[in-house]
BARO-263756 format. One record per residue: residue in three letters; residue number from 1; y, x, z of N, C-alpha, C in turn. Coordinates in Angstrom, 3 decimals. Layout:
<node res="ALA" n="NUM" n_v="Y" n_u="X" n_w="Z" ca_v="Y" ca_u="X" ca_w="Z" c_v="Y" c_u="X" c_w="Z"/>
...
END
This chain:
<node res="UNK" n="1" n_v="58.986" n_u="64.068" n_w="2.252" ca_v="58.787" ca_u="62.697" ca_w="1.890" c_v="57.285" c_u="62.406" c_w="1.870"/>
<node res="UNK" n="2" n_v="56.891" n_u="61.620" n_w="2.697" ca_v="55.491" ca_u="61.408" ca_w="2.528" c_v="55.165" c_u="59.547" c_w="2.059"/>
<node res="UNK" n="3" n_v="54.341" n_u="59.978" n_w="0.792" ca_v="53.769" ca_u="58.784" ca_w="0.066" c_v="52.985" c_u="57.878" c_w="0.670"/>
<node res="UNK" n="4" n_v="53.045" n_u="56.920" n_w="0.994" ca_v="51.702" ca_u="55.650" ca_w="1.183" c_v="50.838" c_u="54.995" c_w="0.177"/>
<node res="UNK" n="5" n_v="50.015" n_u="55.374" n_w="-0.653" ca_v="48.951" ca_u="54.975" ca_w="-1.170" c_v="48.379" c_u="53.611" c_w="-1.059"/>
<node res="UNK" n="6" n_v="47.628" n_u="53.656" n_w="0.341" ca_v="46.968" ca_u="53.098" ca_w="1.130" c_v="47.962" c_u="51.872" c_w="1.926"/>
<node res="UNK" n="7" n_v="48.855" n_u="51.553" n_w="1.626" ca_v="49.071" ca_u="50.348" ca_w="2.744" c_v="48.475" c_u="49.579" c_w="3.327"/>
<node res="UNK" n="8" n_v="48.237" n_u="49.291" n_w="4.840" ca_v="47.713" ca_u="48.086" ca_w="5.397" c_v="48.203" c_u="46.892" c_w="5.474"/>
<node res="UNK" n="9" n_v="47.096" n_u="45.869" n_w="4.586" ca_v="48.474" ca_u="44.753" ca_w="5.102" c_v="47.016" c_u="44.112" c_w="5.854"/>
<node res="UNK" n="10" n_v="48.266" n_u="43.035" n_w="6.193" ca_v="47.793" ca_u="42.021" ca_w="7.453" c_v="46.901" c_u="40.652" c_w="6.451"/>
<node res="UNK" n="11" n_v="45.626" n_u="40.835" n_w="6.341" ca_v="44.788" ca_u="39.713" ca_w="5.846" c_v="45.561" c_u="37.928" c_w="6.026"/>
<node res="UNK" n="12" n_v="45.614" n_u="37.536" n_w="5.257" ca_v="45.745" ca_u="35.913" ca_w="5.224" c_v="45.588" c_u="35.118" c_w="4.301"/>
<node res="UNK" n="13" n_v="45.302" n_u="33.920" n_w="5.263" ca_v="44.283" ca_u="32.977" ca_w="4.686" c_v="45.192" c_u="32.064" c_w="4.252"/>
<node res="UNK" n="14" n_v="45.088" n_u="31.536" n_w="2.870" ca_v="46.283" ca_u="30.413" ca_w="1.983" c_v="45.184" c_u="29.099" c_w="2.332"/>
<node res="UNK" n="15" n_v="45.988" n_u="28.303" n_w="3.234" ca_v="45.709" ca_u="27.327" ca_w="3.426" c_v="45.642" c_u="26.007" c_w="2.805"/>
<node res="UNK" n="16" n_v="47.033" n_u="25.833" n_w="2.372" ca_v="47.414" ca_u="25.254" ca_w="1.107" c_v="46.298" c_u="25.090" c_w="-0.055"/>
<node res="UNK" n="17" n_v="45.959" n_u="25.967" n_w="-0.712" ca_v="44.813" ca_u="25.407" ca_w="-1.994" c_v="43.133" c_u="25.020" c_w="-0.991"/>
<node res="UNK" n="18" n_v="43.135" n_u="25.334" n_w="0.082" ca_v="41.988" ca_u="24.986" ca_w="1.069" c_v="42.118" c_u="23.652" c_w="0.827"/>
<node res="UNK" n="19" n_v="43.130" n_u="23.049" n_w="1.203" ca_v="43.372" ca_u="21.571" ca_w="1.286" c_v="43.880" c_u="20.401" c_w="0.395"/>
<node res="UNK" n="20" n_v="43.994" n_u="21.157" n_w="-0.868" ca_v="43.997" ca_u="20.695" ca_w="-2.015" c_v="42.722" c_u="20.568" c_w="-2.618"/>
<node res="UNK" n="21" n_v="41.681" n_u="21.489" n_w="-2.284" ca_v="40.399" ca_u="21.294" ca_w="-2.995" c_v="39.537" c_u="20.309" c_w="-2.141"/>
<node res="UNK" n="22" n_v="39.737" n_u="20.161" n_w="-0.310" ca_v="39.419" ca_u="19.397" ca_w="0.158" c_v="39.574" c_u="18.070" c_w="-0.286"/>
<node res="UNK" n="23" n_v="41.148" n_u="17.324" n_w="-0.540" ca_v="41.696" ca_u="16.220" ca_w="-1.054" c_v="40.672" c_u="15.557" c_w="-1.981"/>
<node res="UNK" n="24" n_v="40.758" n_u="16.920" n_w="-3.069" ca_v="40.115" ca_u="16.271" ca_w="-4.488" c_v="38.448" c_u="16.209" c_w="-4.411"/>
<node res="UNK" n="25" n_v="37.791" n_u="16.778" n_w="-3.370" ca_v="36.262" ca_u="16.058" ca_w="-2.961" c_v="36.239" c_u="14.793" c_w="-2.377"/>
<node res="UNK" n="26" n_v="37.385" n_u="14.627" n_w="-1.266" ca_v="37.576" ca_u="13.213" ca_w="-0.773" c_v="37.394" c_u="12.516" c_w="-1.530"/>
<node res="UNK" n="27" n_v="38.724" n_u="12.319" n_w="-2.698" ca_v="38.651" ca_u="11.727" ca_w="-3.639" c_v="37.083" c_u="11.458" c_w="-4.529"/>
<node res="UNK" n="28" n_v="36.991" n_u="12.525" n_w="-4.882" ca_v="35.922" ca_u="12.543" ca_w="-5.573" c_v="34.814" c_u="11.969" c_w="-5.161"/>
<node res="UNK" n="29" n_v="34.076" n_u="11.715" n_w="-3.697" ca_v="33.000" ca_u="11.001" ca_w="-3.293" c_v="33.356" c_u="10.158" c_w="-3.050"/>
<node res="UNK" n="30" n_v="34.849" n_u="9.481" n_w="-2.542" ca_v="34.971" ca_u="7.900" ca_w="-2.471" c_v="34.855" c_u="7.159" c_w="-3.909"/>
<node res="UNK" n="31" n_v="35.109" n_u="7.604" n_w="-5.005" ca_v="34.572" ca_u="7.254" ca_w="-5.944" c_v="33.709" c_u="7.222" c_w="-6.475"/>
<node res="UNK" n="32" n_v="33.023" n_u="7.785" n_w="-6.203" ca_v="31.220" ca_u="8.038" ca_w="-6.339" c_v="30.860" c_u="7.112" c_w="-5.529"/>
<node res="UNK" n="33" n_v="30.955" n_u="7.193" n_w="-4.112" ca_v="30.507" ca_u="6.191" ca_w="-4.112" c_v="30.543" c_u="4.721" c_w="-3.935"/>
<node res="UNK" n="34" n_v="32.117" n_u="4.649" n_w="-4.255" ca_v="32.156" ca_u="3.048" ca_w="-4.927" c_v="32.081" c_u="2.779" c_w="-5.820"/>
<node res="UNK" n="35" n_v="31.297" n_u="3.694" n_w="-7.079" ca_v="30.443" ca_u="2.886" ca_w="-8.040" c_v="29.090" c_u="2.837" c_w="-7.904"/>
<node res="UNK" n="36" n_v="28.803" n_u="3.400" n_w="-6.386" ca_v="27.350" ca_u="2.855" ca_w="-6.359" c_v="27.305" c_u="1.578" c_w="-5.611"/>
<node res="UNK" n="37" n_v="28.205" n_u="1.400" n_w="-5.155" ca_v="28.312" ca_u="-0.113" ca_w="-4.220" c_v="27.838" c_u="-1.300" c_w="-5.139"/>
<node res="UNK" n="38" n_v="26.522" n_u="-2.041" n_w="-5.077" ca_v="26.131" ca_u="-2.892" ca_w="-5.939" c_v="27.488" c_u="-4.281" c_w="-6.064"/>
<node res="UNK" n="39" n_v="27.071" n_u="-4.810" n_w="-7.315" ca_v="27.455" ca_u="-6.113" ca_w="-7.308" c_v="26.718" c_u="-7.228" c_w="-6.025"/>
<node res="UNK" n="40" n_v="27.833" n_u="-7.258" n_w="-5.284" ca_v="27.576" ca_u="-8.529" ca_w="-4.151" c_v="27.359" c_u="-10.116" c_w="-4.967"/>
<node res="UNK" n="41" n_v="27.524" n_u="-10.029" n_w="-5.828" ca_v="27.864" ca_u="-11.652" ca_w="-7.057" c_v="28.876" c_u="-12.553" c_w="-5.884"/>
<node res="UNK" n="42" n_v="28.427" n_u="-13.638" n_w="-5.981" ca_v="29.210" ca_u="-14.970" ca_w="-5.206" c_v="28.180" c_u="-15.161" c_w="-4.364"/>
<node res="UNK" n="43" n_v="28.780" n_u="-16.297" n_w="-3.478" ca_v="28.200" ca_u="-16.654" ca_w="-2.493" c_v="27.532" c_u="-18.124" c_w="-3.179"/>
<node res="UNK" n="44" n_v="26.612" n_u="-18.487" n_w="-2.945" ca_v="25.464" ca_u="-19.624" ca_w="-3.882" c_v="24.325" c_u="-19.984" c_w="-2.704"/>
<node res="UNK" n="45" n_v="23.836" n_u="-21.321" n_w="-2.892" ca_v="22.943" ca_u="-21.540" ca_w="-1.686" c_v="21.799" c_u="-21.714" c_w="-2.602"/>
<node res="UNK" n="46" n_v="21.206" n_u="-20.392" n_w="-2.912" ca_v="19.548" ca_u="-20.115" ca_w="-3.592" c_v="18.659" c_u="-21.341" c_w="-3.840"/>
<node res="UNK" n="47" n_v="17.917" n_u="-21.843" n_w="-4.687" ca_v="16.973" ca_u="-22.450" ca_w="-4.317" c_v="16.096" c_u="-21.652" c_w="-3.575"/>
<node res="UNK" n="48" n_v="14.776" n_u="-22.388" n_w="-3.136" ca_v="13.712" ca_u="-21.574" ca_w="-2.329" c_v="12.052" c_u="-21.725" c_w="-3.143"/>
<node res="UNK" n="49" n_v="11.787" n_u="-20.213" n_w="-3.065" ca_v="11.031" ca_u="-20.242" ca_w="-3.401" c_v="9.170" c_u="-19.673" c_w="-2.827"/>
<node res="UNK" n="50" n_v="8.004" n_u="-20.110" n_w="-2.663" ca_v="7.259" ca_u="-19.588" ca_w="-1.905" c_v="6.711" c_u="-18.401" c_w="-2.099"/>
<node res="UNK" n="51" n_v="6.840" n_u="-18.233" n_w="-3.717" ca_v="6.163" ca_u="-16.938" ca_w="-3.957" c_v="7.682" c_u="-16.152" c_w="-4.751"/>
<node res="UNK" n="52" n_v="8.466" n_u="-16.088" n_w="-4.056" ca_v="9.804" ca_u="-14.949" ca_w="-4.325" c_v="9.337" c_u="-13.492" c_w="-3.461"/>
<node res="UNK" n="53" n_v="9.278" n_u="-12.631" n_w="-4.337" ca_v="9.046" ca_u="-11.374" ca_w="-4.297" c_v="11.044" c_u="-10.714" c_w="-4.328"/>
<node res="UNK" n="54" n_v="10.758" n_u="-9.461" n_w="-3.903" ca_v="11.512" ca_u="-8.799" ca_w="-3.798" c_v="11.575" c_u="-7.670" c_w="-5.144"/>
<node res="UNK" n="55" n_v="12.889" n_u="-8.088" n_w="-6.022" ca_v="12.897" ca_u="-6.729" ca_w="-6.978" c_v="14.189" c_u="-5.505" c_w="-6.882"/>
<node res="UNK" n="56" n_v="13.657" n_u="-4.464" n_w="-7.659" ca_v="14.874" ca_u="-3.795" ca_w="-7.480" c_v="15.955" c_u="-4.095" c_w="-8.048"/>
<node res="UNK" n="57" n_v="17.208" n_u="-3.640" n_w="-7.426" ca_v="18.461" ca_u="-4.221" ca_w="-7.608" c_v="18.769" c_u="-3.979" c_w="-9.352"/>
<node res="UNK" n="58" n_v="18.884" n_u="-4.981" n_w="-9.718" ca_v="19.055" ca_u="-4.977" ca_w="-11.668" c_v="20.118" c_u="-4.563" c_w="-12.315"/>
<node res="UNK" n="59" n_v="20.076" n_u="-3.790" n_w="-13.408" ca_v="21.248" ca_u="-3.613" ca_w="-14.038" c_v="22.958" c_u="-4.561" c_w="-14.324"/>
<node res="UNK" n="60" n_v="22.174" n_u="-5.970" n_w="-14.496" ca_v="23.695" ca_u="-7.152" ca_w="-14.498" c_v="22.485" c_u="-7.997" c_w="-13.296"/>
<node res="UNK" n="61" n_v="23.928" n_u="-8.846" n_w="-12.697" ca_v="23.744" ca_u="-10.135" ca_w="-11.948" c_v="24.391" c_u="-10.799" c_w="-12.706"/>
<node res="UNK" n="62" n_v="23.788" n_u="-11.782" n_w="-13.246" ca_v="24.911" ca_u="-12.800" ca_w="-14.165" c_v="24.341" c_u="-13.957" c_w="-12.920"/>
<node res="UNK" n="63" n_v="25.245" n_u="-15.060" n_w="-12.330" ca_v="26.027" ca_u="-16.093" ca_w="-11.726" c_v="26.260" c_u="-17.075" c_w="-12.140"/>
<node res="UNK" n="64" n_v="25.202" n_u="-18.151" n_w="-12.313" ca_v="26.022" ca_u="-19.859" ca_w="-12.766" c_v="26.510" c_u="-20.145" c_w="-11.520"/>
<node res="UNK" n="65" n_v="27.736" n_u="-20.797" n_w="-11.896" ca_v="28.011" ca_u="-21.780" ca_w="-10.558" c_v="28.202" c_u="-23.222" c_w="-11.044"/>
<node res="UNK" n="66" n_v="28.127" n_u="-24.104" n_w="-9.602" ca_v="27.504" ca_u="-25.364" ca_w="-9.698" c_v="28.556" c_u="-26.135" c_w="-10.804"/>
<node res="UNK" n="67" n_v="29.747" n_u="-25.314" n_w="-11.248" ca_v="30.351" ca_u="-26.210" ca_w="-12.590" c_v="30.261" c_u="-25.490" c_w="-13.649"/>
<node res="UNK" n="68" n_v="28.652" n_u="-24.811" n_w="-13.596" ca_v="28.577" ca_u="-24.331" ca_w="-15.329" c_v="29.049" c_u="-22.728" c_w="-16.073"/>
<node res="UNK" n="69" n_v="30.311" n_u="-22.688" n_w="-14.858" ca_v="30.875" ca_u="-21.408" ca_w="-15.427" c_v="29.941" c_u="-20.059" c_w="-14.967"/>
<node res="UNK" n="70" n_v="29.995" n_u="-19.132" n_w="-15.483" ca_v="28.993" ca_u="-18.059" ca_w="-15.893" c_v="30.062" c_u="-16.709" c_w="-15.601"/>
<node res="UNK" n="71" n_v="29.618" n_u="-16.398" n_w="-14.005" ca_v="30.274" ca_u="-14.900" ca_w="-13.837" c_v="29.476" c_u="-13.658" c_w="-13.991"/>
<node res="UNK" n="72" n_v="30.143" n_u="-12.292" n_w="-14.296" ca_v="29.567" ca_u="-10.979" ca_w="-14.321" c_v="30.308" c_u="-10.242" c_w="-13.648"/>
<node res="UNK" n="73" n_v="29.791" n_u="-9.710" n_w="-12.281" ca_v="30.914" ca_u="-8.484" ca_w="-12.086" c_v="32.354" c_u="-9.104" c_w="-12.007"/>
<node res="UNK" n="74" n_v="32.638" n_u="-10.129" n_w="-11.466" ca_v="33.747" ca_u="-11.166" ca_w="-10.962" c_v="34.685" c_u="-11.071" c_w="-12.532"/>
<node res="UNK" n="75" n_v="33.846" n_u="-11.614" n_w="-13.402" ca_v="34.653" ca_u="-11.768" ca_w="-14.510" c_v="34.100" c_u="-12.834" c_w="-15.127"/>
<node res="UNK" n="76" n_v="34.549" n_u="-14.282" n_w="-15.750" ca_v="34.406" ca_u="-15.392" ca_w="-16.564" c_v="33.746" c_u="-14.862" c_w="-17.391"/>
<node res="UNK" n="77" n_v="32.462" n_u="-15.142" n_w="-18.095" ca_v="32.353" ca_u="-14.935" ca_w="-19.868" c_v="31.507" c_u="-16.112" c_w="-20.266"/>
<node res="UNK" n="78" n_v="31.744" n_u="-16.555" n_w="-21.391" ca_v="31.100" ca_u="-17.522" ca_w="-22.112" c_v="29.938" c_u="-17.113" c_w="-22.500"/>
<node res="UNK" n="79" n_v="29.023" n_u="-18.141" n_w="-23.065" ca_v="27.564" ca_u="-17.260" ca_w="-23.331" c_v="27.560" c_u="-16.373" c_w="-24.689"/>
<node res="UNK" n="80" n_v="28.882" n_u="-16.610" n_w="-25.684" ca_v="29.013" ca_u="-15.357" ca_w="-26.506" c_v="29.284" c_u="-14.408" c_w="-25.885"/>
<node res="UNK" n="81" n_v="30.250" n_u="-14.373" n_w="-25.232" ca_v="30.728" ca_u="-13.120" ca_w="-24.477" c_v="29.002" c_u="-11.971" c_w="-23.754"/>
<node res="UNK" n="82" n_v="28.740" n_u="-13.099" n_w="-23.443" ca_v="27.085" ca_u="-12.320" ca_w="-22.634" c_v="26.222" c_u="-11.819" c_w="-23.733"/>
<node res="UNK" n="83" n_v="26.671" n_u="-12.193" n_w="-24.500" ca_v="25.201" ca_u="-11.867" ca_w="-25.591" c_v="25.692" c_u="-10.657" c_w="-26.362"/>
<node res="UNK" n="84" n_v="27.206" n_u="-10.534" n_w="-26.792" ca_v="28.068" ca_u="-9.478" ca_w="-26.898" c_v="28.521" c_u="-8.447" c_w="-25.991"/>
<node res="UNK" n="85" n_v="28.038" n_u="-8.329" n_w="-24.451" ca_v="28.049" ca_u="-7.443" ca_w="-23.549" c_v="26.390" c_u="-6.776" c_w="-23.670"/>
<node res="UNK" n="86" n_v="25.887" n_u="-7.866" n_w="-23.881" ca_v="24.005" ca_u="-7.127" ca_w="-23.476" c_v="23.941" c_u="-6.587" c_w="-24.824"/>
<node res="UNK" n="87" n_v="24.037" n_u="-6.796" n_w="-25.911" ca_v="24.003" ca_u="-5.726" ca_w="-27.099" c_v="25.063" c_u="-4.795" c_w="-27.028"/>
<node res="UNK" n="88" n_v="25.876" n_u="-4.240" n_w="-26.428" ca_v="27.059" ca_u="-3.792" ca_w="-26.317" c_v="26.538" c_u="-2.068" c_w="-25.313"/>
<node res="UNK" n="89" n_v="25.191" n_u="-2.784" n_w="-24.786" ca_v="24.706" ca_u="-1.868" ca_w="-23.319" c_v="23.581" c_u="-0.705" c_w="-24.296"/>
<node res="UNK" n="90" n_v="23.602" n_u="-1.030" n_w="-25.525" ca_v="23.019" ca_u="0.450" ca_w="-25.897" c_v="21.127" c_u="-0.011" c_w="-26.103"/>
<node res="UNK" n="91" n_v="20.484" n_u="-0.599" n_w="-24.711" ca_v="19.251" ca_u="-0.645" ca_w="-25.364" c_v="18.853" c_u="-2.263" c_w="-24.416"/>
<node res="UNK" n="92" n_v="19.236" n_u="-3.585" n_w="-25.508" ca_v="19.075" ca_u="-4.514" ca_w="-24.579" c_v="17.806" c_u="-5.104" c_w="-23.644"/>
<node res="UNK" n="93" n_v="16.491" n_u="-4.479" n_w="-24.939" ca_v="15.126" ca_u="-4.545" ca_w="-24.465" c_v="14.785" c_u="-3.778" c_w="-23.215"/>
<node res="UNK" n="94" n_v="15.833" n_u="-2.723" n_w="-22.837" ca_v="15.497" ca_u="-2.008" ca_w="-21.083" c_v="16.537" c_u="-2.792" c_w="-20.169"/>
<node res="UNK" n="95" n_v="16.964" n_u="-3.745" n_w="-20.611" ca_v="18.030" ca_u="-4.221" ca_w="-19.837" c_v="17.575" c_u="-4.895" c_w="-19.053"/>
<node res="UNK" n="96" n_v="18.241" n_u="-4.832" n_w="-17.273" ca_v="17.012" ca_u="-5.539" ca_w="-16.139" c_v="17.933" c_u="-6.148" c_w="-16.047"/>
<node res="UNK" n="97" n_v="17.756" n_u="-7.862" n_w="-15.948" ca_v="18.566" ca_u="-8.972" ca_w="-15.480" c_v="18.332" c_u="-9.875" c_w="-14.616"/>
<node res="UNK" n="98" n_v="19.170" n_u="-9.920" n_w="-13.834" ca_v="18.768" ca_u="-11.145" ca_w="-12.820" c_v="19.642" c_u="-12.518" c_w="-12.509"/>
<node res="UNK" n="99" n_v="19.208" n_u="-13.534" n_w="-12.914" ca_v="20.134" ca_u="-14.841" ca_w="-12.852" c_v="19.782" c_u="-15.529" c_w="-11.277"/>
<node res="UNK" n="100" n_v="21.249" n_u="-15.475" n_w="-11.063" ca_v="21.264" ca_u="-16.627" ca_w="-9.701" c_v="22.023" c_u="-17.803" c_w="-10.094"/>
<node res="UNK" n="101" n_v="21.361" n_u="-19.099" n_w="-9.598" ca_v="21.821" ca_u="-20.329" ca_w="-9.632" c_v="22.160" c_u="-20.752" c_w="-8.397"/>
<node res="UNK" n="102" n_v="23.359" n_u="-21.540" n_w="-8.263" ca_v="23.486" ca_u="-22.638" ca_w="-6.993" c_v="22.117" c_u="-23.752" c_w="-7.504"/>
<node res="UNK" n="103" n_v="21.778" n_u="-24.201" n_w="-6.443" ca_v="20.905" ca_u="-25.436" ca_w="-5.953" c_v="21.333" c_u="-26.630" c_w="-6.989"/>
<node res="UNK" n="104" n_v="22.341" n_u="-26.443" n_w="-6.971" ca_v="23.456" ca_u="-27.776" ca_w="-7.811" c_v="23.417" c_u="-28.013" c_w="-9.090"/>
<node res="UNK" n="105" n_v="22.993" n_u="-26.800" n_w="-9.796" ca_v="23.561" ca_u="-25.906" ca_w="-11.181" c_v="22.721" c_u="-26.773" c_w="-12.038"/>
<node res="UNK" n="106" n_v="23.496" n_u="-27.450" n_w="-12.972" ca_v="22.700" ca_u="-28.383" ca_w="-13.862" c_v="21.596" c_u="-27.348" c_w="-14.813"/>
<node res="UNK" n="107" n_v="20.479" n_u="-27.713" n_w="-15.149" ca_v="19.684" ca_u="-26.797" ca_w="-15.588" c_v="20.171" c_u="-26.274" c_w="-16.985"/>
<node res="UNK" n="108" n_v="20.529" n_u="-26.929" n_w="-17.607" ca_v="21.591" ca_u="-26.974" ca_w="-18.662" c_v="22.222" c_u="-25.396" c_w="-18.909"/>
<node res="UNK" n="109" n_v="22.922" n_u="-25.250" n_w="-17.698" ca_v="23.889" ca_u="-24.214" ca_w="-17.878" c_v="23.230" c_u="-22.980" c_w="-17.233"/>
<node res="UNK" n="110" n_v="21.967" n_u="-22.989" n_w="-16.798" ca_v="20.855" ca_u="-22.161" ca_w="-16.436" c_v="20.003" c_u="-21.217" c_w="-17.880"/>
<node res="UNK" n="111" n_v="19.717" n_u="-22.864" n_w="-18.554" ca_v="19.361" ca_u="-22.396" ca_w="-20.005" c_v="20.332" c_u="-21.685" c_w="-20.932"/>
<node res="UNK" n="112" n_v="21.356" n_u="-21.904" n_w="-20.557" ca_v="22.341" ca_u="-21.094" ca_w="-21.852" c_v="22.342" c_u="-20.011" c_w="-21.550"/>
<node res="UNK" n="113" n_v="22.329" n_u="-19.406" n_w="-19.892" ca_v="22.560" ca_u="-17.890" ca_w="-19.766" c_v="21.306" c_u="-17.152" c_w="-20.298"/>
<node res="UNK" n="114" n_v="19.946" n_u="-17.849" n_w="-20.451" ca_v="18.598" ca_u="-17.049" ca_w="-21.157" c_v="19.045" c_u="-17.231" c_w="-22.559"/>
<node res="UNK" n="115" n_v="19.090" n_u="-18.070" n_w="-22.554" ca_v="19.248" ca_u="-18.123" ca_w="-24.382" c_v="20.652" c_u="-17.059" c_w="-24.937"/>
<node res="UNK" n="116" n_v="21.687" n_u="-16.787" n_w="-24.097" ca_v="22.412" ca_u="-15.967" ca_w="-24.501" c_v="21.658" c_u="-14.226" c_w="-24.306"/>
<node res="UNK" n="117" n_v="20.894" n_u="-14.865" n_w="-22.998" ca_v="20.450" ca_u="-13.195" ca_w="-22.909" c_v="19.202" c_u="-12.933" c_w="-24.054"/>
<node res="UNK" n="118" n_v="18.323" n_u="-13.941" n_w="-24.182" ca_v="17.423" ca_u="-13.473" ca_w="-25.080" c_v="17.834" c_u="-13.230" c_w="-26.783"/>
<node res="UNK" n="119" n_v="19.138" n_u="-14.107" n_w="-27.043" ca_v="19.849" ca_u="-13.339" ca_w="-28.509" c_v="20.269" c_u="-12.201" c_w="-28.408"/>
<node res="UNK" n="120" n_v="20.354" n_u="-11.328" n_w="-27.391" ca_v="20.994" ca_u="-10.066" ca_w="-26.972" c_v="19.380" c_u="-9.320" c_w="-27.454"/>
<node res="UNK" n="121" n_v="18.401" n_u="-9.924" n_w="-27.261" ca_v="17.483" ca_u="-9.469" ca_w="-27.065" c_v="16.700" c_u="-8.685" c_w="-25.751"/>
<node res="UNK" n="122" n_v="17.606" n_u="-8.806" n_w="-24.764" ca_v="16.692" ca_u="-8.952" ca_w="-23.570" c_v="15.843" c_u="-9.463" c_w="-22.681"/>
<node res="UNK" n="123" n_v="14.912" n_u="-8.814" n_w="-22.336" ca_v="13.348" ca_u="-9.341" ca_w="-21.723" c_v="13.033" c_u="-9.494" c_w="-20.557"/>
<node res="UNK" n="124" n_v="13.688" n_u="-8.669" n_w="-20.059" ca_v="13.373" ca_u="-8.431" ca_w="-18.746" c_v="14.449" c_u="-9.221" c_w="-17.624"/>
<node res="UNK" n="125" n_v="14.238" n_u="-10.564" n_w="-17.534" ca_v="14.831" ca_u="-11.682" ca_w="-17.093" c_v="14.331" c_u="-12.204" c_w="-15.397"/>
<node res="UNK" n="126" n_v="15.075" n_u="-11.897" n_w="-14.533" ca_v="14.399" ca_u="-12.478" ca_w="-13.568" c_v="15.175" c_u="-13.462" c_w="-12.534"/>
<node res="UNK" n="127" n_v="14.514" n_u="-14.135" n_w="-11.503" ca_v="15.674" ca_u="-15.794" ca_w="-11.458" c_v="15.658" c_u="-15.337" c_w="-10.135"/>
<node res="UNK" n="128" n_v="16.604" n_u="-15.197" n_w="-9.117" ca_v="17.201" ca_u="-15.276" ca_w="-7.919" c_v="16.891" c_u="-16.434" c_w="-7.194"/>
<node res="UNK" n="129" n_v="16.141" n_u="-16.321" n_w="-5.854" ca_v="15.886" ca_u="-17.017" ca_w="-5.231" c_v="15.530" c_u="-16.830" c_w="-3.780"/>
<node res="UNK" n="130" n_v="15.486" n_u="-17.849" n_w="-2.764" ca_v="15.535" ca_u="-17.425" ca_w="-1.327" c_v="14.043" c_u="-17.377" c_w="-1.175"/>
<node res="UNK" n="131" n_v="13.652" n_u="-16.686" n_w="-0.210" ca_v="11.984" ca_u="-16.857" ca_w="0.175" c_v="12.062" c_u="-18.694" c_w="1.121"/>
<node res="UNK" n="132" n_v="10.956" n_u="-19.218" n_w="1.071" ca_v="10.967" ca_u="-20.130" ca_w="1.141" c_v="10.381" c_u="-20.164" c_w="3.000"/>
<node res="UNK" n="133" n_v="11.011" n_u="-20.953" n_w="3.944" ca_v="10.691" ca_u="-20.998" ca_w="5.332" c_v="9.172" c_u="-20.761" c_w="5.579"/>
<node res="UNK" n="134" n_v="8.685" n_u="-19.735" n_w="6.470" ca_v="7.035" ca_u="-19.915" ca_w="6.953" c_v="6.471" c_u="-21.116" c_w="7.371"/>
<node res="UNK" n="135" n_v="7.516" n_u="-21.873" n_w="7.861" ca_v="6.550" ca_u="-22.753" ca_w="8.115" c_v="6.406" c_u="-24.005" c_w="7.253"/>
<node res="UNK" n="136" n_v="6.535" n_u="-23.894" n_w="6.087" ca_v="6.392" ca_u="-24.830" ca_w="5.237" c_v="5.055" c_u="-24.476" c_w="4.315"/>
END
């Protein structure tokens, strides 16, 4: 009777958990990076401005539109609601904001979104606007 110790087996490769760990990176960077995909806001026809500089893309886009209402991140909020999101963010004085108005937007409802942001206590406020034609 002779013993085998030593068996040879035939090497193979489990494919199966290969492609399960593949799946869950898929997954995993399409979500990554659709939370880096900025807020697009709405579509708004800018005022123009001559000395509009270019800033970096800001923490909120808050959105008047030309009837007053006040979007974030395609969601309604009243100017409590805003002033209760920007204290809500942990440190409102680093908070970078940028307001876009339609052309239309009674100034009115321009002023409420600062005044909600500055009870939040944020500073760093900046207004959305088109560069203004060269040849003007």
């Amino acid at each position: 009777m002779k013993m085998r110790y030593f068996e040879r087996r035939k090497a193979r490769i489990e494919i199966i958990p290969m492609i399960d760990v593949m799946l869950f990176l898929l997954v995993f960077f399409i979500i990554v990076t659709l939370q880096m995909i900025p807020d697009a806001g709405v579509s708004l026809q800018l005022p123009t401005s001559s000395q509009a500089d270019t800033l970096p893309h800001p923490k909120f886009t808050v959105n008047v539109l030309p009837d007053g209402t006040i979007k974030v991140k395609n969601q309604v909020m009243t100017p409590d609601q805003l002033t209760a999101m920007f204290q809500a963010d942990g440190a409102p004085d680093k908070t970078d904001l940028t307001i876009a108005t339609d052309k239309t937007t009674p100034f009115q409802d321009f002023m409420s979104v600062i005044d909600a942001a500055r009870k939040a206590g944020v500073s760093d406020i900046g207004i959305a606007a088109q560069p203004a034609p060269s040849g003007s």
